[in-house]
N, C-alpha and C positions, 0 to 999 in steps of 0.2 A: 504494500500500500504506500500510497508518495503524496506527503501530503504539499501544499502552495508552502515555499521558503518564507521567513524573514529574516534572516539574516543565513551567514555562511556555515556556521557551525554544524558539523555531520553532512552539510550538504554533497552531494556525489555525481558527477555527471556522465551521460553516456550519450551516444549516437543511436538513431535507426534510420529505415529507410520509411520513405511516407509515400513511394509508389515507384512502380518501374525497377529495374534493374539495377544497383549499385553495389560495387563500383564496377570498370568495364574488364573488359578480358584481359588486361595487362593487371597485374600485381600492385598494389597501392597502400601505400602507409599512412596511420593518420597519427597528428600530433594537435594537441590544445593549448594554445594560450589563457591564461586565464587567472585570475585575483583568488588569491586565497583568502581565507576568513581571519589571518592572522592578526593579534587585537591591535595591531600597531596601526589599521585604516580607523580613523579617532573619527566620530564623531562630532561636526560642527553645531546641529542641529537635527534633530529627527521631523521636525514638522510636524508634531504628535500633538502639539496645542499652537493656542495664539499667544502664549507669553511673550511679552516684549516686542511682539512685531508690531507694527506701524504702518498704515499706506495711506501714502501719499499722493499726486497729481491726481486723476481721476479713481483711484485705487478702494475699494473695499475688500478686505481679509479675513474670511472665515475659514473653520478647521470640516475639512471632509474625513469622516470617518463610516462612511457607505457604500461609496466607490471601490473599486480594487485599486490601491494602493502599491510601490515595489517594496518598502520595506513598515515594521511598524503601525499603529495604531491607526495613524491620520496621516493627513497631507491639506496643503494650505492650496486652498482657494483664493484665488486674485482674481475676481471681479472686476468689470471696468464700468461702473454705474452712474460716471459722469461726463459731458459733452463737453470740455473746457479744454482739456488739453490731448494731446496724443500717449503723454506718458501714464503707466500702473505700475507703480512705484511700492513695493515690497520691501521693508531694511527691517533688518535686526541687530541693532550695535551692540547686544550681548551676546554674542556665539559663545561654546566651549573655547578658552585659549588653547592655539593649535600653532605648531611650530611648522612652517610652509615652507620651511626654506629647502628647497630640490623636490616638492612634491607638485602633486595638482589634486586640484578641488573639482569632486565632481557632485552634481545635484540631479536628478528624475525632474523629468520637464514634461507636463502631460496638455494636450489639445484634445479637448474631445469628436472636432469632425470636420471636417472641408469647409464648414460651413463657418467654421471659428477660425479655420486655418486660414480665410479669402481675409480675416479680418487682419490681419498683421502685416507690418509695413513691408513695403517691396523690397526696401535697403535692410538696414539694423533693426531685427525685429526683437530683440534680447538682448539684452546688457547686464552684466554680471559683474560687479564690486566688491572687493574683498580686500581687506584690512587689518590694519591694528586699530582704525579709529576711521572718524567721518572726515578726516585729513587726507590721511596716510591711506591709499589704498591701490590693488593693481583693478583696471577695467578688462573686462574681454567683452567683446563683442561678437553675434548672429547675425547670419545672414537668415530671412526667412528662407531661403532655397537649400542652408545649412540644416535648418530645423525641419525640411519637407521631409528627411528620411527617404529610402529608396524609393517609397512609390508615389514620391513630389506631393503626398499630402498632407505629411504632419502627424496622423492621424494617431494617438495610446502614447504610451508612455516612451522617453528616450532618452537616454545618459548624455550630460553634458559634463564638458570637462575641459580647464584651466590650468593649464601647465605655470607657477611660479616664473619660470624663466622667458614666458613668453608673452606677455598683457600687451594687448592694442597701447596701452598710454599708465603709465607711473606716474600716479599722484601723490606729492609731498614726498615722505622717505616712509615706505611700511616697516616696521619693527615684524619682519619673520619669524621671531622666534614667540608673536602673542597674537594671534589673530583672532580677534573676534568682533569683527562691522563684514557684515553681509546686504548685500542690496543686489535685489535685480528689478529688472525694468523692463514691463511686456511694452512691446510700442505698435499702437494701432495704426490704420494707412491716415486716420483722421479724428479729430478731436473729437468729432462727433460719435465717434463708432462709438458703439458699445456692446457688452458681452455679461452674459449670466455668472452669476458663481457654480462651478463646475467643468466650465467651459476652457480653461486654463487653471493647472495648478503645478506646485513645486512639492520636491519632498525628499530627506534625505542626505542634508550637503553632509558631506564626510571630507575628510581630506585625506588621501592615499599616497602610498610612495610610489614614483612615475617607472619604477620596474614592475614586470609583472612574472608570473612563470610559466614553464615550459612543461607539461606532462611526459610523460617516455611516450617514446612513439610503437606505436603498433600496427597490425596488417589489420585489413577490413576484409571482407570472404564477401566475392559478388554473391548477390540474392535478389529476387524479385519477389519476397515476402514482405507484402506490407508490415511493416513493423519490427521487423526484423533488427534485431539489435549487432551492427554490420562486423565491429571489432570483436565479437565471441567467437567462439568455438572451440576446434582442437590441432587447428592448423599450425603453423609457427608462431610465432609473434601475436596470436590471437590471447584478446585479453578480455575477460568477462568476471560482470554483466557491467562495471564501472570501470570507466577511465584512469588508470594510474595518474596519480598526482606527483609533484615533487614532494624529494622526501622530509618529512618532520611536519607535510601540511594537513590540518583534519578538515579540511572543510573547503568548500570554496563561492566567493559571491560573484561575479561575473565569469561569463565567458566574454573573451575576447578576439579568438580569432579560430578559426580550422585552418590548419596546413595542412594539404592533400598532398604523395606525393607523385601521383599520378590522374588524367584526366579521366572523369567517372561516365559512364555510358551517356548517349546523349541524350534519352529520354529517361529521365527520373531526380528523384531530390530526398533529402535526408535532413533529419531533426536532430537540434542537440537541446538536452534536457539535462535541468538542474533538478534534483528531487532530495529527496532525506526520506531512508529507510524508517520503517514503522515498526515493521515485523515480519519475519520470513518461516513459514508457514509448510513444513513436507508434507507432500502427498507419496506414501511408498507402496499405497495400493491404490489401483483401478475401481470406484464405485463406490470408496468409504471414505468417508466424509473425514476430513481433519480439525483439528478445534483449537483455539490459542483463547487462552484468559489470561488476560493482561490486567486483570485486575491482582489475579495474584499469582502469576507468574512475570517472567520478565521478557521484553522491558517492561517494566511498573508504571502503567498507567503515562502511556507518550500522553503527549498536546495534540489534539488535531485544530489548527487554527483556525479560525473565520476564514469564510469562502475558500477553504480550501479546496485542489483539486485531485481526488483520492484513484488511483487507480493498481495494476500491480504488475509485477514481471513475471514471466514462464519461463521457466529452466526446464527444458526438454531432458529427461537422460539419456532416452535412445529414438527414433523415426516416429513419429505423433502422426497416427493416422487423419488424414484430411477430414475437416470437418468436426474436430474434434473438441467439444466441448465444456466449459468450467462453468459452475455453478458457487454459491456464496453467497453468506451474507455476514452485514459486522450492528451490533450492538454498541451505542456511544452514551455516557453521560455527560452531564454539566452542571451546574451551579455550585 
């Protein structure tokens, strides 16, 4: 069972395929990119209330805690509720103190639809300030074709990130080693526009070290089974049912990239999934039901989060006749 992440902790990632044949008849290695959970990615702000924040130019700020969210309780709604200026101006001059010097700051930046996304300016549609103080701070700037994401809409959620070494413009002198002034600034095409709370939100700034790691690399076994988890089995280099991590890391929050080392057939595509084990479950006979109390057995009583998304993995031992079917159910409390 795999429940929705909030943070890195146990998290574990793998590949499948989500149709057509992958990879192709040539031999193909795969390698991950990707953030581990290590506690050294601090914390700026979780977004989890409206403490301390402020908005400004046309700006109203309320906390969503309804929505799916990436990490955490809530995430901040930036409204734009009035016709006077272009700027929606979000600050919070008490962040966690965070020492930024070689890192970047990344935050969850969410539009909810084309119809929100036509509203932001053709140039700088996002400005991001980050500080020791409302002096001292580095600016980065968005282009809205920056913020379209691949399919030029915009559309769910999408990490934005500020490299220390690299700010559009250095204001005053930032004290790197204490940051805590955060602003950003949605910018509409017109003073006039305006936008629902929901309609744009932020969540999540943390600050990270601009390194990230490298998985061991492994072979993928072509298949044209939906769902097929591509790097298993019993060939060489086959690695299952998770992704080797680098070593000493438990967990991981981003992926950030797939190295393929070969091109994968031309009709087909594959998923990479972040998930956190629940509980693993033998079936060692055909037709007889298995049973797990996790009330008092172990693990003891996991978390299943709000709106999580529960599903599970199949370990074949030997050739699973086609068609072949799992049955199940799970019992949850609460309060």
């Amino acid at each position: 069972m795999i429940p929705r992440y909030t943070d890195g902790a146990g998290v574990r990632m793998f590949m499948s395929t989500a149709y057509d044949t992958l990879p192709g008849a040539n031999a193909q290695t795969v390698q991950i990119q990707y953030l581990t959970s290590d506690p050294t990615y601090l914390v700026a702000n979780s977004c989890d209330a409206t403490t301390n924040w402020t908005g400004t130019g046309d700006a109203t700020l309320t906390l969503n805690n309804t929505t799916y969210m990436p990490s955490g309780t809530g995430s901040l709604n930036v409204a734009k509720t009035g016709a006077t200026v272009v700027n929606t101006i979000a600050t919070n001059p008490s962040c966690t103190s965070i020492n930024f010097l070689g890192k970047k700051l990344q935050m969850w930046f969410y539009c909810i639809n084309a119809a929100a996304y036509a509203k932001l300016a053709a140039g700088t549609a996002l400005t991001i300030k980050y500080g020791s103080d409302s002096s001292n701070y580095y600016t980065y700037n968005f282009t809205k074709a920056q913020l379209g994401r691949p399919d030029g809409l915009g559309i769910g959620w999408q990490k934005i990130e500020c490299f220390q070494n690299a700010p559009a413009v250095t204001t005053g002198t930032p004290n790197n080693s204490a940051m805590v002034y955060f602003q950003a600034n949605i910018i509409a095409t017109s003073s006039g526009t305006v936008w629902a709370a929901g309609d744009f939100m932020i969540d999540d700034i943390k600050v990270a070290p601009t390194g990230s790691f490298l998985g061991a690399t492994v072979a993928n076994t072509a298949s044209s089974i939906a769902s097929h988890i591509l790097h298993s089995g019993t060939a060489a280099q086959n690695y299952g049912p998770f992704l080797p991590m680098y070593g000493g890391d438990t967990g991981v929050t981003e992926v950030e990239s797939v190295q393929l080392s070969a091109a994968s057939a031309a009709a087909g595509s594959f998923n990479v999934y972040l998930v956190r084990p629940i509980a693993t479950i033998p079936v060692p006979v055909g037709f007889v039901a298995s049973e797990r109390d996790l009330m008092n057995q172990l693990p003891s009583l996991p978390k299943v989060h709000k709106n999580a998304c529960l599903g599970f993995l199949m370990f074949a031992g030997a050739a699973t006749v086609s068609g072949t079917q799992l049955q199940g159910f799970c019992d949850f409390a609460w309060g």
